[in-house]
N, C-alpha and C positions, 0 to 999 in steps of 0.2 A: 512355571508360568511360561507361557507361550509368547511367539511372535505376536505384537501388535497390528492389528491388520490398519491402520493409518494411524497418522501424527498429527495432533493440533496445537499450536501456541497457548502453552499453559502461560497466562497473563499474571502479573502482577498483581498484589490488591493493589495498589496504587492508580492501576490502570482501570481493575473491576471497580471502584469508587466513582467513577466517572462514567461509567455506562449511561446513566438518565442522563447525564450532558449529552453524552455524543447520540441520543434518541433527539435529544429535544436538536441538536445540530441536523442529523437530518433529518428533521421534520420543517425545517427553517428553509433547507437546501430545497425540497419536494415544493414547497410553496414558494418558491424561488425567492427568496430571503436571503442571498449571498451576500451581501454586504453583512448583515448581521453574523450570519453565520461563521464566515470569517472571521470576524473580532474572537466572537464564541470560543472560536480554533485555536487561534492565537493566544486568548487566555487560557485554557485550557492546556496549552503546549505551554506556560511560562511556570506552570505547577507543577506537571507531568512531563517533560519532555521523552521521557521514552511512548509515551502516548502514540502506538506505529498506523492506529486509522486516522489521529488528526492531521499527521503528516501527511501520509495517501490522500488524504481529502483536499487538503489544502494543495499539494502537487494537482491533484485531477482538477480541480477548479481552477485552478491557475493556467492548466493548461486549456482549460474552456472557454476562455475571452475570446469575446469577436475580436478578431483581429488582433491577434496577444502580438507582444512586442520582445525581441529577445530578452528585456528583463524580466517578461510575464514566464518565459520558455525557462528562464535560468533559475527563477525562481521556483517554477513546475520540478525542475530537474530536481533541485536540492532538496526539497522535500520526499519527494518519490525517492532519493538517494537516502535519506534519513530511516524514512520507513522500512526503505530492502533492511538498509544495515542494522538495525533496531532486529528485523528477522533473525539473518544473518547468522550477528554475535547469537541470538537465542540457540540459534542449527548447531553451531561451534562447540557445545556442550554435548552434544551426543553424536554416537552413528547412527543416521535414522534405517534402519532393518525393513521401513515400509514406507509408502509414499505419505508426502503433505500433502494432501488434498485440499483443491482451493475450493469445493464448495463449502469447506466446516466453517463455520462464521467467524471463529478467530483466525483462522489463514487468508481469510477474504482479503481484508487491505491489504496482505504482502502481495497476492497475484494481481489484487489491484493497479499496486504503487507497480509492478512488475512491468504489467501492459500495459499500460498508460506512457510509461518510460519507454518501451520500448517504441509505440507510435510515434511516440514524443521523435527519439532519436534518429530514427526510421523518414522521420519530415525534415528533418536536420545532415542528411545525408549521408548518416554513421550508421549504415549498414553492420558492419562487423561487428560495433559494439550490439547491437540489435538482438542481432544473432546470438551474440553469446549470451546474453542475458536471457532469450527466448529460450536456449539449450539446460539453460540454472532450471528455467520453472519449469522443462517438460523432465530432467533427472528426478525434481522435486514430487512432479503429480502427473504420472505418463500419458493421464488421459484427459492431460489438460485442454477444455475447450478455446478453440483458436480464432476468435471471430476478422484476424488480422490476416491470415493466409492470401 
């Protein structure tokens, strides 16, 4: 058997059980329904907590308030921190021989929860952390699109 030519987040069933929730979450999100969607999230995360797009979601929404307030920021962060590390431990299990690639729809919320953090941190004036984090997801998918440059 050959090298893999890329690597995607083989999900849990625990996680795949949930897929029509997190359709009908963003479909909630698209009609701009965040407040609902939110709760959605939130339950959603108290059955699943390995669940790594409800965390990205709820990070990248949290960081979307007009005018977010450091606990909307701290809040953004820990979620987006949830979701890396929910990746993370999965990476810790293997040496990946080929990239992750963040267009494959199961690695989407890790490059999500990724960028979003890193803007996040980047407004918050933690350059270095930025950085390093920007260097995790270009080792991960070299030809990662950079709309933050």
């Amino acid at each position: 058997m050959g090298k893999p030519n890329c690597y995607e987040f083989d999900l849990p069933r625990s996680v795949m059980d949930r897929k029509d929730d997190m359709d009908d979450v963003r479909g909630m999100v698209k009609h701009d329904e965040i407040d609902v969607a939110i709760d959605e999230l939130r339950w959603l995360l108290s059955d699943c907590p390995q669940l790594m797009e409800a965390h990205a979601l709820l990070g990248i929404l949290a960081s979307e308030f007009d005018d977010p307030t450091p606990d909307d920021v701290e809040l953004a962060l820990a979620h987006l921190e949830c979701a890396l590390d929910i990746g993370r431990t999965a990476l810790n299990f293997r040496r990946l021989q080929a990239p992750l690639l963040c267009d494959r729809p199961t690695n989407r919320p890790f490059f999500q929860a990724g960028l979003t953090m890193i803007r996040l941190l980047r407004s918050q004036g933690k350059k270095d952390a930025a950085d390093r984090l920007l260097q995790e997801l270009i080792r991960l998918d070299p030809k990662l699109p950079l709309p933050l440059q």
